[in-house]
N, C-alpha and C positions, 0 to 999 in steps of 0.2 A: 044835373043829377051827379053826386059823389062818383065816380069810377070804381074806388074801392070803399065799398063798408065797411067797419069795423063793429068788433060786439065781444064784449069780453065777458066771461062765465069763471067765477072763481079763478084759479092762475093759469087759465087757458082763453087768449085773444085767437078769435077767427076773423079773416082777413077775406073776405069775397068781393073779385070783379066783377063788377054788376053793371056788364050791359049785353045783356044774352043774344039781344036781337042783330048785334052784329060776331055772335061765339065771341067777345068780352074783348076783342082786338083792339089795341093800345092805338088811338090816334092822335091823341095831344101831348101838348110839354104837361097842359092841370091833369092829364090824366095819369101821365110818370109822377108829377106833384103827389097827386093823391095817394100813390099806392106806395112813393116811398116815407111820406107822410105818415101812413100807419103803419107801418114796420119801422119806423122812429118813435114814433108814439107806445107801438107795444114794449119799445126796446127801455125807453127812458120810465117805464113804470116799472117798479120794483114788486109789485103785486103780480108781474105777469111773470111765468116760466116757460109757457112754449105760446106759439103761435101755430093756428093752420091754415095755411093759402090754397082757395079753392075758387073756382069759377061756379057765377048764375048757371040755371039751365044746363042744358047740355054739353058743354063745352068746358074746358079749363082756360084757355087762352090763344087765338087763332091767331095772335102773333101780331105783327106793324100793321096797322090799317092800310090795305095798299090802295083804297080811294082817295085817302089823304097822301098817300104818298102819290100818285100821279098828280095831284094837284098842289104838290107842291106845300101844301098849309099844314103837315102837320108833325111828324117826330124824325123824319127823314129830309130828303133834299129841300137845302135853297137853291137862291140863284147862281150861286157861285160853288165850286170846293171848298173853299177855307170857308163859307154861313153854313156846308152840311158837314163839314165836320165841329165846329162848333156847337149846331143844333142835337148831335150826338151825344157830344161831352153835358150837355146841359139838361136833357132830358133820358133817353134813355139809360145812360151812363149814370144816373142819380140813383135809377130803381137800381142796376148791378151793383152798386157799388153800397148800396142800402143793403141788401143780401148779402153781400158779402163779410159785412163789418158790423150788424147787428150782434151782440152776443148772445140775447135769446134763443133760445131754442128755434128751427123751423120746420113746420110739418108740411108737404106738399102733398094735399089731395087731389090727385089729378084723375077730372072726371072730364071725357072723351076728348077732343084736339086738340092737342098743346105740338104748335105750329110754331116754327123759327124762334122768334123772341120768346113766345108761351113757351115752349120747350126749353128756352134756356134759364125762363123764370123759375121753371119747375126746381130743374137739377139743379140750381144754386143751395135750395133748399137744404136740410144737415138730411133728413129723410124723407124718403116720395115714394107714397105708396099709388099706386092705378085702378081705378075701377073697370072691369073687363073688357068695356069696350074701347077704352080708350084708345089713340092712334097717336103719335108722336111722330116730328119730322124735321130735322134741320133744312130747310128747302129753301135756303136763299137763293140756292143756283139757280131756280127754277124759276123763279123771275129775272132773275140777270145783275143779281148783286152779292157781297158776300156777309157773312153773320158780324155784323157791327156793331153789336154786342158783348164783344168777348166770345162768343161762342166756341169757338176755337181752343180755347183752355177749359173754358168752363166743362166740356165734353169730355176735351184730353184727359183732364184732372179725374172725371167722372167713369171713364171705360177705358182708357187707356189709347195711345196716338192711331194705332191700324182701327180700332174701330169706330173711334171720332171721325178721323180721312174718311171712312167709308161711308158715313153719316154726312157727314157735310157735303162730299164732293157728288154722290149722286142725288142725296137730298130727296133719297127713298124715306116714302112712309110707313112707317113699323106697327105691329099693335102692340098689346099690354105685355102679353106671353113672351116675342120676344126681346121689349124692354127689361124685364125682368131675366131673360136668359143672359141679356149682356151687361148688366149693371146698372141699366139706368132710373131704374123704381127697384124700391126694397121686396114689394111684394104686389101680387095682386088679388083683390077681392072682389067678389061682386059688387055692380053698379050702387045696389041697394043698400050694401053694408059700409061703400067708402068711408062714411062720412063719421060713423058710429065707431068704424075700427081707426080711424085718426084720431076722434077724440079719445078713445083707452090706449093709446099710443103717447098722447097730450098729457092724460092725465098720469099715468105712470112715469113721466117725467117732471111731471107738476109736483109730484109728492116729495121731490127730494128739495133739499136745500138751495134757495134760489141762487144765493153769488155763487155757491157750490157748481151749478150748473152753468153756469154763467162761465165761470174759469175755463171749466172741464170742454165746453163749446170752444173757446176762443183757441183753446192748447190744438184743440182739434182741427182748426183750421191753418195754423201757424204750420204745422204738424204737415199739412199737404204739400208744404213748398219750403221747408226748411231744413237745414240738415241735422243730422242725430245730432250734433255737439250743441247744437243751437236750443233744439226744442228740449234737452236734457236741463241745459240752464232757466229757462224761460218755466219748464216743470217743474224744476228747484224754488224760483220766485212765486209762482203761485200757489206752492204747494205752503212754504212760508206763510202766504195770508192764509191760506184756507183753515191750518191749527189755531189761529187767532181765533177764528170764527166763534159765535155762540150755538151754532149751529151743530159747528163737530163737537164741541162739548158734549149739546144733548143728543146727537146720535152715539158718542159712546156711555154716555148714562145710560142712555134707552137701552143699548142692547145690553147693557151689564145689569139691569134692572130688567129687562126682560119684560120692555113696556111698548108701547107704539110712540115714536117721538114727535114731539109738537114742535116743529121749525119754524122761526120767524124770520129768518131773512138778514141775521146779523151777526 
């Protein structure tokens, strides 16, 4: 069975881990396969503008299989240091790094555990919202390893160093309210509404100009780890293609015409 579905709905690809009966815990290299597989897939189609990454069931992603990891067979240790670091770079390292450099839009609907690796699939995303009950937790320490992942940046980047250290190093588990006090989801809704309020999230960004968005994502990622000089030129170069665009053309028709503009993408 696929790990991650895929289903796309006009310029909105949804992206579900679909294996509930374990809360959607990543145990294989085909399961990293799968899921950076459609966040390549949504990225290389030009008919898509955003994506939303949500878990089956209860759960958004309870993080490393740690059945598979005691036994050795599955996203974590071999039998030596250099096969488990290896086995890192080539699997889970595929999804982070698929998040990370997609230009697509990413929406993380995160409905209830999003555990170590699930939590840092989450916040990779550009916005994450939580459904109320959700629970979030860096807790590598807790079994006796540390976030192999990136986690460590990925966090940093996300709430800043004293609160990431206090996140990873005790490896408490939080809920929705104060994910959202400290940065780490944009907002929270009810369980029942998650999914509804991601897609009017999805789609108010679906309406604008696809490379448009597309640009304005990437400046934004560049933007978290770059200095003012850098990302000032890198805004000059993109801003250059984006007047080309036929796109900016007819959003300045539109609004000088005082129409609703019809965007294609070019």
């Amino acid at each position: 069975m696929t790990f991650a579905t895929y289903e796309k709905s006009g310029r909105v690809a949804t992206i579900t881990l679909n294996r509930p009966e374990s809360r959607n815990a990543i145990a294989t290299q085909e399961d990293c396969d799968d899921l950076a597989g459609a966040l390549w897939k949504a990225n290389d189609d030009e008919g898509v503008n955003a994506v939303i990454l949500t878990g089956a069931g209860k759960s958004f992603c309870a993080g490393g299989d740690l059945k598979a990891i005691r036994e050795r067979s599955g996203i974590g240790p071999r039998a030596t240091p250099d096969g488990t670091r290896a086995n890192y770079r080539r699997g889970v390292h595929s999804v982070i790094k698929a998040l990370a450099d997609v230009e697509v839009a990413t929406i993380a609907a995160i409905n209830g555990h999003a555990i170590g690796l699930g939590l840092d699939i989450g916040v990779l995303c550009d916005i994450r919202l939580a459904g109320a009950s959700a629970k979030m937790a860096s807790s590598f320490v807790k079994v006796g390893i540390i976030p192999g992942d990136g986690g460590a940046w990925i966090l940093t980047n996300a709430i800043g160093a004293s609160r990431a250290a206090e996140l990873v190093l005790t490896g408490d588990t939080i809920d929705a309210e104060e994910a959202a006090r400290i940065g780490l989801v944009s907002r929270v809704v009810s369980d029942d509404a998650l999914m509804d309020e991601a897609r009017k999230v999805a789609e108010r960004i679906a309406v604008n100009p696809p490379r448009t968005v597309r640009l304005a994502k990437r400046l934004l990622r560049e933007a978290q780890h770059g200095r003012l000089s850098d990302v000032l030129e890198l805004s000059a170069a993109f801003q250059a293609l984006a007047h080309e665009t036929r796109d900016h053309k007819e959003a300045v028709d539109a609004f000088t015409e005082k129409r609703t503009p019809k965007f294609t993408g070019e």
